[in-house]
C-alpha positions as a Markdown table, in Angstrom:
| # | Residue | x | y | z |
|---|---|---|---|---|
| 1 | Unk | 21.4 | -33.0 | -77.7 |
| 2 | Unk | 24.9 | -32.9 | -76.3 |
| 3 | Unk | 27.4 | -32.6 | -79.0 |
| 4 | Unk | 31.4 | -34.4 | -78.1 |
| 5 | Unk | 34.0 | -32.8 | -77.3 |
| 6 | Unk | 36.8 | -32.2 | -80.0 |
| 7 | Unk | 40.2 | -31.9 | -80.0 |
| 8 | Unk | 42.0 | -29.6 | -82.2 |
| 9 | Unk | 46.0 | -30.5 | -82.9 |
| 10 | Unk | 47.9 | -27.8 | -84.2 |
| 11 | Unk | 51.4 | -26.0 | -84.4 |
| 12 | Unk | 52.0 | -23.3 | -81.6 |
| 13 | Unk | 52.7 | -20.2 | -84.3 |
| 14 | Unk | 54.4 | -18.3 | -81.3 |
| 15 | Unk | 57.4 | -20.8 | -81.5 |
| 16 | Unk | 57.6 | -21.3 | -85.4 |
| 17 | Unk | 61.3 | -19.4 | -85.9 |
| 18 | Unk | 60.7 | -16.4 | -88.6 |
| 19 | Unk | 57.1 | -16.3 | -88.7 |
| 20 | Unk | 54.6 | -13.4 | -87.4 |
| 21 | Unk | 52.3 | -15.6 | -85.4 |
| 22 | Unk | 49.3 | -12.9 | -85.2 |
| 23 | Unk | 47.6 | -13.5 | -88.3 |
| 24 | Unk | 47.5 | -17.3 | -87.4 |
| 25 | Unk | 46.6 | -16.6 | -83.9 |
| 26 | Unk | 44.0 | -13.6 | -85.2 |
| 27 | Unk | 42.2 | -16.5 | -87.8 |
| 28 | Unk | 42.1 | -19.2 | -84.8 |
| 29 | Unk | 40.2 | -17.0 | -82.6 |
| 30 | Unk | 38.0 | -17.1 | -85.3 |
| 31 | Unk | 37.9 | -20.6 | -85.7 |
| 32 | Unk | 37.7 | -21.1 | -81.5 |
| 33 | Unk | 34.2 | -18.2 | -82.0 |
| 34 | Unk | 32.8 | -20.6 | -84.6 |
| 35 | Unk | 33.2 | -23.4 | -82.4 |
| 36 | Unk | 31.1 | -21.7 | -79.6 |
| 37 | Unk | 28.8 | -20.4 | -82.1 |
| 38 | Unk | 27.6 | -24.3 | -83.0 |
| 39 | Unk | 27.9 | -25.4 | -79.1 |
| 40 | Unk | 30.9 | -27.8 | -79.4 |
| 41 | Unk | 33.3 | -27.6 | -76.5 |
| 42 | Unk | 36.6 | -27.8 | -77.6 |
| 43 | Unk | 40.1 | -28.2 | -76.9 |
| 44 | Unk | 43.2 | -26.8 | -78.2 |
| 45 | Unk | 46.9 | -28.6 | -78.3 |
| 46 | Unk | 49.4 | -26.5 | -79.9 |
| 47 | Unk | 52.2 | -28.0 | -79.5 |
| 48 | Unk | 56.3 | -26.3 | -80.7 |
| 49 | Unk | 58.2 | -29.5 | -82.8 |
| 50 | Unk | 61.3 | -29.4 | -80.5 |
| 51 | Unk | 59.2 | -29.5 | -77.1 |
| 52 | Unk | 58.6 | -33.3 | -77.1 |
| 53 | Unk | 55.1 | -32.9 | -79.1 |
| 54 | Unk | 54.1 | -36.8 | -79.1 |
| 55 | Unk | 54.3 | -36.2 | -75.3 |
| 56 | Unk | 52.1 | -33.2 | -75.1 |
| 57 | Unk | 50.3 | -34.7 | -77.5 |
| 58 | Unk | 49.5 | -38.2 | -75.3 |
| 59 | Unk | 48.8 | -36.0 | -72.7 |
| 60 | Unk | 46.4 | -33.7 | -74.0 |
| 61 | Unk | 44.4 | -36.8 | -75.7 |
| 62 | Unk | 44.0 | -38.7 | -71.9 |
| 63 | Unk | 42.4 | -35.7 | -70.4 |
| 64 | Unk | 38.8 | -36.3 | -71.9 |
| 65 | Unk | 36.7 | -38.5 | -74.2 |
| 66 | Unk | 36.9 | -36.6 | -77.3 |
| 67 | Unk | 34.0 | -37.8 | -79.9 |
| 68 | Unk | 36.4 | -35.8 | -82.6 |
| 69 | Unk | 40.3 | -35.1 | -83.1 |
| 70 | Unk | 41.0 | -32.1 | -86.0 |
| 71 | Unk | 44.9 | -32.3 | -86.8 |
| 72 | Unk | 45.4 | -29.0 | -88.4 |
| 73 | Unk | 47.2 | -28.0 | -92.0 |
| 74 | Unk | 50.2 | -26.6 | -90.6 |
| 75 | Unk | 51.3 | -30.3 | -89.7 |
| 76 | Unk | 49.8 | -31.8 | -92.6 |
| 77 | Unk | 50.7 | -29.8 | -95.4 |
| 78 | Unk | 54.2 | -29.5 | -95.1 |
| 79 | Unk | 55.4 | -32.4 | -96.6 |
| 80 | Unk | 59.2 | -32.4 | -94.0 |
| 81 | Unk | 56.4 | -33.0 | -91.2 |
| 82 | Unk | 55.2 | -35.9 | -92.7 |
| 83 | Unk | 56.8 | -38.5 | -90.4 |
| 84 | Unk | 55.7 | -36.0 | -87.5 |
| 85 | Unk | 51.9 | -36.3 | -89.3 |
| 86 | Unk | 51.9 | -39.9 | -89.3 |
| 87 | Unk | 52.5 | -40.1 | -85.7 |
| 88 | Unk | 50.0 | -37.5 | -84.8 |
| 89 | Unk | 47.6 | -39.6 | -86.2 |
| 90 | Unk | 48.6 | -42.8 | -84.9 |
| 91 | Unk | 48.5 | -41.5 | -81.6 |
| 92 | Unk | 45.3 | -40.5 | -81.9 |
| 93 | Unk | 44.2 | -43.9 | -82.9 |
| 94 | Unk | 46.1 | -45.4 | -80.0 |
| 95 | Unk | 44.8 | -42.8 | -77.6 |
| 96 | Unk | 41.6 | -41.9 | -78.4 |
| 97 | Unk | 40.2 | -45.4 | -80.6 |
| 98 | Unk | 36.5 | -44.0 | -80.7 |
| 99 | Unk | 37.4 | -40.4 | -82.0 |
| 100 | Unk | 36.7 | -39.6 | -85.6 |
| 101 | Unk | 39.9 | -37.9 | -87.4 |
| 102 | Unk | 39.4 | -34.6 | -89.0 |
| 103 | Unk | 41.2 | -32.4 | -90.9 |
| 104 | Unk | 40.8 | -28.4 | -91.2 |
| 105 | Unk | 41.7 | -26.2 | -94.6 |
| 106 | Unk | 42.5 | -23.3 | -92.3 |
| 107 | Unk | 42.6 | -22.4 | -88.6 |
| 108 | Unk | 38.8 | -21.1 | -89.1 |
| 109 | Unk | 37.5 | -24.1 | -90.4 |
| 110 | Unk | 38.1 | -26.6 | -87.5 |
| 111 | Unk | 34.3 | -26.7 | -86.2 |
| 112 | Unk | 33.3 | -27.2 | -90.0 |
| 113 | Unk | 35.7 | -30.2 | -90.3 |
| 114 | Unk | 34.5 | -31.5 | -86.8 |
| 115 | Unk | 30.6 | -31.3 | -87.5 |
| 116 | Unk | 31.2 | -33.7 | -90.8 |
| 117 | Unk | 32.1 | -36.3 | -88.1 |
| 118 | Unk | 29.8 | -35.3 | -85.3 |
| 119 | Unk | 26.3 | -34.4 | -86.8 |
């Protein structure tokens, strides 16, 4: 059984201002392990908020069929990234119509929050 490919959407921690990125970075290793431990290829977009994300974004999104899109907590749960959240998601329905939208609790749980869509 081939599983799709999934696209994770996240904030690049190295270019949040005042923030030590290694403990994200050190938990989404994790999260990239757990991927490979269930056989799901995926993807990573980590994209910085004043680098033209919705660009990066677009582009990442027409490189494959993805069967899954994950938009991660850091843009979702901070509520002055809303409006920035909205469009992630939008562009995901524009770009990628068939993908399933999923959302993590941590950057470990992205395969967990992918298989709910996939299995």
């Amino acid at each position: 059984m081939t599983v799709a490919r999934v696209l994770v959407i996240g904030l690049d921690p190295t270019k949040i201002q005042g923030w030590d990125p290694e403990p994200v970075q050190t938990a989404m290793a994790r999260g990239r392990a757990r991927f490979d431990d269930h056989g799901i290829e995926a993807d990573w977009c980590l994209v910085a908020l004043d680098e033209n994300p919705e660009e990066t974004i677009v582009e990442t999104l027409r490189r494959h069929d993805y069967g899954c899109v994950v938009i991660g907590g850091g843009i979702r749960k901070h509520e002055p990234l809303l409006e920035f959240f909205e469009k992630v998601v939008n562009l995901v329905r524009q770009h990628t119509p068939d993908a399933a939208i999923a959302f993590n609790s941590n950057p470990e749980d992205g395969a967990d929050a992918a298989l709910r869509w996939l299995s």
